[in-house]
C-alpha atoms as one frame of an Amber mdcrd trajectory, in Angstrom:
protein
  18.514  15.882  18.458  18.880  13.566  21.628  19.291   9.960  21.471  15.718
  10.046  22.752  14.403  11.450  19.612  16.225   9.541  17.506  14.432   6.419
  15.642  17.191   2.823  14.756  17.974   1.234  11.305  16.482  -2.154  11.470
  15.043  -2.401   8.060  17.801  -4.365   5.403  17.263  -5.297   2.216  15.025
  -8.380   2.739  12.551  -5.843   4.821  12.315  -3.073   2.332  11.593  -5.956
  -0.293   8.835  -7.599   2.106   7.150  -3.872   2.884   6.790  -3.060  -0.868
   5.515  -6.714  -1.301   2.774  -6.376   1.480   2.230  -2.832   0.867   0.756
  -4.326  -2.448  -0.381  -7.979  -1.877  -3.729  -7.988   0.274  -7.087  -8.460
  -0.130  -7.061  -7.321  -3.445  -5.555 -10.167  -5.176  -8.041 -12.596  -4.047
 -11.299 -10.661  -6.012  -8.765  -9.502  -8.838  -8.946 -12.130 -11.073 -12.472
 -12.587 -11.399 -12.810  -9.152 -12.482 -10.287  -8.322 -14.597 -11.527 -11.907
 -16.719 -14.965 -10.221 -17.285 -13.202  -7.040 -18.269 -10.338  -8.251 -20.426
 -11.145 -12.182 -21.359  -7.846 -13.970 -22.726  -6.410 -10.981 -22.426  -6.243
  -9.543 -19.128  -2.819 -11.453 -18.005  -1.125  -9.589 -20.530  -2.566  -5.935
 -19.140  -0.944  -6.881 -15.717   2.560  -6.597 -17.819   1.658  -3.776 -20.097
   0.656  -0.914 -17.251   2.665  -2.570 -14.716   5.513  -1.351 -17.029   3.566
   2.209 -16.829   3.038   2.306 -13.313   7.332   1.195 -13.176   7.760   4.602
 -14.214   5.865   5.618 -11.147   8.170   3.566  -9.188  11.184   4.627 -10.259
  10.366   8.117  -9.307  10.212   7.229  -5.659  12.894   5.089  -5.874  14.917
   8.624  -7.014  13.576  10.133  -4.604  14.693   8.010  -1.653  18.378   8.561
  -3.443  17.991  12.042  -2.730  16.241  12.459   0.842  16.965   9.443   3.061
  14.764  11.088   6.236  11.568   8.894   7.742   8.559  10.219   6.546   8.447
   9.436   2.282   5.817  11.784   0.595   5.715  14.036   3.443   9.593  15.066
   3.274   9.435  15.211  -0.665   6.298  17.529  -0.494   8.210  19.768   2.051
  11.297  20.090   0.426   9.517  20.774  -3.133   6.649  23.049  -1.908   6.789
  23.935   1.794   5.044  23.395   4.900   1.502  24.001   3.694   1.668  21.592
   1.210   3.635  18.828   3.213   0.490  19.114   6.190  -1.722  18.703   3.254
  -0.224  15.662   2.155   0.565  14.173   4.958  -2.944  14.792   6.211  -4.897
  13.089   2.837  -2.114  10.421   2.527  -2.359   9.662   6.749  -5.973   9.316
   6.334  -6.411   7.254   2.971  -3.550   4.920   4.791  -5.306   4.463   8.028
  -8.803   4.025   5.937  -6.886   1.056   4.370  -6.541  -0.347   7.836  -9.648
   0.267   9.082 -11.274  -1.248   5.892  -8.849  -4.627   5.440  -9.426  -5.415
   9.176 -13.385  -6.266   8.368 -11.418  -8.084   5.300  -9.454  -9.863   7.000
 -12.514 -10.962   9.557 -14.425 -11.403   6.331 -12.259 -14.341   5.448 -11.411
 -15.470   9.296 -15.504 -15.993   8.934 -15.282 -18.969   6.396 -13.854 -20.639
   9.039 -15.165 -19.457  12.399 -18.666 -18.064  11.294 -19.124 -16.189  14.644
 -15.980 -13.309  14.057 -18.628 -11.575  11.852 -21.337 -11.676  14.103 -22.642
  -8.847  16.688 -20.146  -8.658  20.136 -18.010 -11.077  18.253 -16.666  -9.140
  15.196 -16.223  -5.769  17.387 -14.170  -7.891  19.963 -12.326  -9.226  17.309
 -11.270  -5.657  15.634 -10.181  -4.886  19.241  -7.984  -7.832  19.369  -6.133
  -7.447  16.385  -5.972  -3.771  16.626  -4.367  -4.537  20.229  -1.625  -7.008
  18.631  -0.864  -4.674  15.830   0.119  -1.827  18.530   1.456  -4.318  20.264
   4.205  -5.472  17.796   4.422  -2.211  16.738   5.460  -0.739  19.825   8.092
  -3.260  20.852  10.494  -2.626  18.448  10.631  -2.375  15.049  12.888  -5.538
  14.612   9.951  -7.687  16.250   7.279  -5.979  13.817  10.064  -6.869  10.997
  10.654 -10.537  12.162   6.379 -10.773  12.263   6.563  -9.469   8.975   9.095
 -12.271   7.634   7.092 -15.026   8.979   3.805 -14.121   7.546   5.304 -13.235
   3.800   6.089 -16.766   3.888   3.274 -18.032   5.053   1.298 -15.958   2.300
   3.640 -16.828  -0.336   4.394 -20.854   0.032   0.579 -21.385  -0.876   0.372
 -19.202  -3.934   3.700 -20.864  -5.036   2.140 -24.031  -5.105  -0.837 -23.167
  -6.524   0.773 -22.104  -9.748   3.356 -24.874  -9.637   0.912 -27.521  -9.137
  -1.445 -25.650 -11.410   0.569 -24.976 -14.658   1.357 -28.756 -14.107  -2.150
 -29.800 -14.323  -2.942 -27.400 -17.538  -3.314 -29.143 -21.509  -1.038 -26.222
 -22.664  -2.336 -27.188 -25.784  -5.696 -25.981 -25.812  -4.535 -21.841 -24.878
  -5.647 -20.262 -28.285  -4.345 -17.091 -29.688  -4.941 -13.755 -27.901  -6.323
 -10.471 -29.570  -6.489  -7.257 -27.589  -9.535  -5.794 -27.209 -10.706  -2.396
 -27.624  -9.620   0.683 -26.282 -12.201   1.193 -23.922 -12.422  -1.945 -22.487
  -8.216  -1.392 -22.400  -8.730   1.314 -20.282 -11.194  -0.090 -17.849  -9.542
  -3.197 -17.167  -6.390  -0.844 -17.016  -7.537   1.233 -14.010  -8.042  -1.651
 -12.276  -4.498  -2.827 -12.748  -3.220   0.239 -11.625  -4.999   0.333  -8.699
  -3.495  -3.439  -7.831  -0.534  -1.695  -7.144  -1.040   0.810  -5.378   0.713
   0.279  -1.989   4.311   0.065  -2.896   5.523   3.488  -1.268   4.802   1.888
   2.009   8.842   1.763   2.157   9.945   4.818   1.155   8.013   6.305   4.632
  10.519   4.254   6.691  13.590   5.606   4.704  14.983   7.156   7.991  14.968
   3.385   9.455  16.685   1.787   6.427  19.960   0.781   6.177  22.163   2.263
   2.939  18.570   3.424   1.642  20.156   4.973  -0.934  20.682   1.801  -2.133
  18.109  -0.455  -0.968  14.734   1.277  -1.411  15.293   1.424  -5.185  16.266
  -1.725  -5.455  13.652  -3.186  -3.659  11.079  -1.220  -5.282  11.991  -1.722
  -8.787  12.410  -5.383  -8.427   9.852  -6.385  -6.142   7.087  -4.136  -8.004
   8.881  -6.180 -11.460   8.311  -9.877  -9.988   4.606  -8.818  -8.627   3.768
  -7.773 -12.080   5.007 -11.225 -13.190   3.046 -12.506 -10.032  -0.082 -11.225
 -11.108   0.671 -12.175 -14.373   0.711 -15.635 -13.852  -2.072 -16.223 -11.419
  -4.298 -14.420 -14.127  -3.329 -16.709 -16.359  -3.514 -19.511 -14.331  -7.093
 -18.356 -13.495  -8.196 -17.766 -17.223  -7.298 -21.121 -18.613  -8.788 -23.033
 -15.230 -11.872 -20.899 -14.541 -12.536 -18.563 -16.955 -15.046 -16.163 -17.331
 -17.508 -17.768 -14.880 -18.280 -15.865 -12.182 -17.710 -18.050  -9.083 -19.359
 -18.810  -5.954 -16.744 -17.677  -3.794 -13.867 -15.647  -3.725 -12.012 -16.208
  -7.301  -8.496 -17.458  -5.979 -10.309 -19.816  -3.562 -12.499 -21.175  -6.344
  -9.407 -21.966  -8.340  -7.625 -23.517  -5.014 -10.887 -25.786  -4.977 -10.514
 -26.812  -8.600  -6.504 -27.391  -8.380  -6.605 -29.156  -4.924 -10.152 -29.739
  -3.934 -11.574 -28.727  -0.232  -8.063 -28.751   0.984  -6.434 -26.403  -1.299
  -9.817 -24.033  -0.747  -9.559 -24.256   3.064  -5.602 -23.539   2.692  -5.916
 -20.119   0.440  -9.233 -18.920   2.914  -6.436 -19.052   5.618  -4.125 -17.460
   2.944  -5.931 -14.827   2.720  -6.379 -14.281   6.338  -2.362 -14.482   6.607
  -2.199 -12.526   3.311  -4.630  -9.188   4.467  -2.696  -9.407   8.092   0.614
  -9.084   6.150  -1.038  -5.945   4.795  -2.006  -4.178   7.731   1.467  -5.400
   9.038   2.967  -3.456   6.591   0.986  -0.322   6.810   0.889   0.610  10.474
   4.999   0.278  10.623   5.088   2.883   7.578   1.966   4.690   8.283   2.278
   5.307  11.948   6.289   7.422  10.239   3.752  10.166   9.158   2.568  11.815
  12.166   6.033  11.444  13.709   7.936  13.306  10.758   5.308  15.244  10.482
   6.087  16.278  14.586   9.777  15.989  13.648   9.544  18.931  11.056   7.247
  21.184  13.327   4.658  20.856  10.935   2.533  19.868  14.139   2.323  22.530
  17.230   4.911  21.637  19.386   2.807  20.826  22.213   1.065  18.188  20.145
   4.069  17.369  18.103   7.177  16.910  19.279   6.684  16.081  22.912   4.173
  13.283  21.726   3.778  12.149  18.463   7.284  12.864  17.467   8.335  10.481
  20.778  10.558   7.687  20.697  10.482   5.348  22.928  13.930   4.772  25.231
  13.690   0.943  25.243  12.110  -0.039  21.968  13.440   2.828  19.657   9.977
   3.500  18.089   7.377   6.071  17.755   4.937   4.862  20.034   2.900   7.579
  20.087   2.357   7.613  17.074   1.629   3.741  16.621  -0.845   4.223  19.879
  -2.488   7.225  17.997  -2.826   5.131  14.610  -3.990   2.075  16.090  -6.548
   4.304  18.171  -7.606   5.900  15.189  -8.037   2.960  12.262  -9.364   0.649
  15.439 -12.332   3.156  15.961 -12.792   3.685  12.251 -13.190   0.077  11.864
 -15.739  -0.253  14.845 -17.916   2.494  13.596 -17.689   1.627  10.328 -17.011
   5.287   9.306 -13.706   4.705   7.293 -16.718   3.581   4.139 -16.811   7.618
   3.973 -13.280   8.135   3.610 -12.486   4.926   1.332 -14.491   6.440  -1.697
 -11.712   8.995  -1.859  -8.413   6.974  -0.325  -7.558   5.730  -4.032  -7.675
   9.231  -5.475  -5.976  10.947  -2.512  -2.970   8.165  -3.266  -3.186   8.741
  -6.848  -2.612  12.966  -6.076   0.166  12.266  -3.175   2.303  10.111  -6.261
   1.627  13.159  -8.636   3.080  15.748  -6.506   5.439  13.251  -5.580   6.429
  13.140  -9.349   6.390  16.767  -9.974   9.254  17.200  -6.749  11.304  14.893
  -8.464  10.734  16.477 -11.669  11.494  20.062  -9.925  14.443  18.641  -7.715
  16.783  17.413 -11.257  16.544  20.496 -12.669  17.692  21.998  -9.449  20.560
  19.908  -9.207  24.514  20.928  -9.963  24.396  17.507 -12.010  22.665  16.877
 -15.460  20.779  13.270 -15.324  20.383  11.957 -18.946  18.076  12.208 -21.195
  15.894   8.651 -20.190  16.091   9.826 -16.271  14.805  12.959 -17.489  11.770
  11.263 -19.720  10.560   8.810 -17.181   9.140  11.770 -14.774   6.599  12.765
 -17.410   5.680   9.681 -18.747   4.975   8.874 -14.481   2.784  12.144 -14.373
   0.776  11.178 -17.351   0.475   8.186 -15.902  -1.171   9.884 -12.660  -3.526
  12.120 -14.861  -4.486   9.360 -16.522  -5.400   7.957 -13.487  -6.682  10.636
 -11.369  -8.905  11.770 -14.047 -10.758   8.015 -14.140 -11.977   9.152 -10.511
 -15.598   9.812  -9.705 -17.311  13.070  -8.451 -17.890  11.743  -5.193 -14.133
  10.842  -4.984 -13.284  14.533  -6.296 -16.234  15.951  -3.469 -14.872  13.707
  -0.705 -10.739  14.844  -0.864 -11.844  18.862  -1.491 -13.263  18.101   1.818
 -10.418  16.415   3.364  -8.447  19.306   1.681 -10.350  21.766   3.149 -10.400
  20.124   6.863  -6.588  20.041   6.159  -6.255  24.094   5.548  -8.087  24.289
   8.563  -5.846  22.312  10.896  -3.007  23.882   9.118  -3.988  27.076  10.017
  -4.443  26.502  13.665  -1.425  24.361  14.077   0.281  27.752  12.399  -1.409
  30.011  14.872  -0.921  27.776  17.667   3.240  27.262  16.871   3.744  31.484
  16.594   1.995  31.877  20.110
């Protein structure tokens, strides 16, 4: 390939740590606790631990997988290389669009809690002018280089993480330790509903393994920040349930459950600080997922998978200055900014979870496939962990709805279709 074509390592271990961190820390946490306390009572902390451990095994997997192919583009190369082009397309296609739905959907987020404090971003002219300003900035940053999206990215973990450090500090502080009583697990099915939750809380983390091809010793790096990042987020959630039990409790409050607590632990100040938290928080998100998400259509151009006339000469582009894909950045942006002004990505987000769930499945079963292929023979615990992360996927994916099932047989089916003219159209 020609230096042209040809994306830069920019992304150490500090980066790959921050992407799986942002990939999972969004919007989500700030409505979490409030549900999983009127699923779980004393108990849900604890679940946080006990399936984070599951969904570890999940984890892991990718992390092996990044050992063994080190090229930008995550699911999509491990799809390829374990089942062909057909069935790379077709994941790239579902997990592309359940990513850029994400984007689409956390921008009205995002303007959702921007609206606390500037009531007119949500209104009319306002809120569409908005999603056209920060969908501007996010190609922007994206564009010019991957170490200025990187250095963006640095600066708002921080931001997002300083507040919910002192929150817990200043919180654990103000708890009478002596009045926690003893916890008893509840039953199984209420286990299992408060479970899919917590699985779902961390689903994001793969965000890095897309930019393998821009990290540096990824062999090294992506597991390591996957396996202890995911850890000390499941320790994370852990304690801000906890926190939130024993301050709020099962009350359902008046505003978003996190800010409710800041009120409590710091009064109007702390509540005004974690409203802008979560506006740094979401934007740290959506951060995260257009520098991995924007990888897909670009390895999928790389590997031919899209006609070459459509592919490489534009979406697989890299820019001469910046070193990035921006094509494909232009294209995503495009795509999750008109998604988020139509409001159409509501469709696609009842079956983005599922789609994700299926994409770390097959995921599992190429790892699964690839050991036995290889010369070496892992041992017997690398060999367990595969199949106790594709139960853990069944498990999952068989929680979805009917409407979730109908909506991704649909994007399926769209996705044999475009397969089988981007076939026809690369043997003419």
């Amino acid at each position: 390939m020609t230096k042209n074509s040809l994306l830069t390592k920019g992304i150490g271990g500090i980066g790959a740590a921050l992407l799986v961190l942002n990939g999972l820390i969004g919007a989500g946490i700030f409505a979490l606790p409030a549900k999983m306390a009127a699923e779980l009572g004393a108990f849900s902390p604890y679940i946080f631990l006990i399936f984070g451990a599951l969904m570890l095994t999940i984890v892991w997997c990718f992390g092996q997988l990044a050992i063994f192919y080190q090229e930008t583009g995550g699911p999509v190369i491990y799809a390829r290389k374990g089942f062909g082009d057909a069935a790379a397309f077709q994941t790239g296609f579902v997990y592309y669009l359940a990513r850029a739905t994400a984007i689409a959907a956390n921008m009205h987020v995002l303007l959702l809690y921007a609206g606390y404090l500037w009531p007119e971003i949500n209104t009319g002219m306002g809120k569409s002018l908005a999603i056209i300003a920060l969908t501007s900035l996010l190609i922007f940053v994206n564009i010019v280089g991957l170490k200025a999206a990187m250095r963006s990215l640095d600066t708002i973990s921080v931001l997002k993480l300083l507040p919910f450090i002192a929150l817990i500090g200043v919180g654990y502080w103000q708890l009478d330790f002596s009045t926690a009583t003893a916890v008893t697990a509840p039953a199984l099915d209420t286990i299992s509903a408060g479970a899919l939750i917590t699985l779902y809380a961390f689903i994001g983390f793969e965000t890095v393994v897309v930019t393998s091809g821009e990290t540096n010793s990824p062999k090294k790096t992506i597991p390591r920040a996957l396996m202890l990042t995911v850890s000390g987020i499941a320790l994370f959630y852990f304690c801000v349930q906890w926190l939130y039990w024993h301050t709020v409790g099962a009350e359902t409050p008046d505003s978003a459950p996190l800010i409710a607590l800041a009120n409590i632990i710091f009064g109007k100040t702390g509540a005004l600080v974690m409203t802008l938290t979560a506006v740094v928080s979401v934007a740290g998100n959506l951060l995260a997922n257009m520098i991995s998400t924007s990888r897909l259509t670009y390895s999928m151009a790389r590997q031919s998978l899209i006609p070459k006339n459509l592919g490489k000469n534009w979406l697989g582009k890299v820019h001469g200055e910046f070193a990035t894909p921006y094509i494909s950045v232009l294209v995503l942006g495009v795509f999750a900014g008109l998604m988020a002004l139509s409001g159409s990505f509501v469709w696609l987000a009842i079956s983005s979870v599922l789609a994700r769930l299926v994409v770390y499945a097959v995921c599992v079963i190429v790892l699964i496939k690839a050991q036995h292929q290889r010369t070496y023979s892992p041992n017997i615990i690398k060999r367990f962990i595969p199949f106790i992360a594709l139960i853990v996927c069944i498990w999952s994916i068989s929680q979805s709805s009917m409407n979730a099932w109908l909506f991704l047989m649909g994007e399926l089916a769209v996705g044999a279709i475009l397969y089988w003219i981007c076939s026809k159209t690369a043997n003419d």
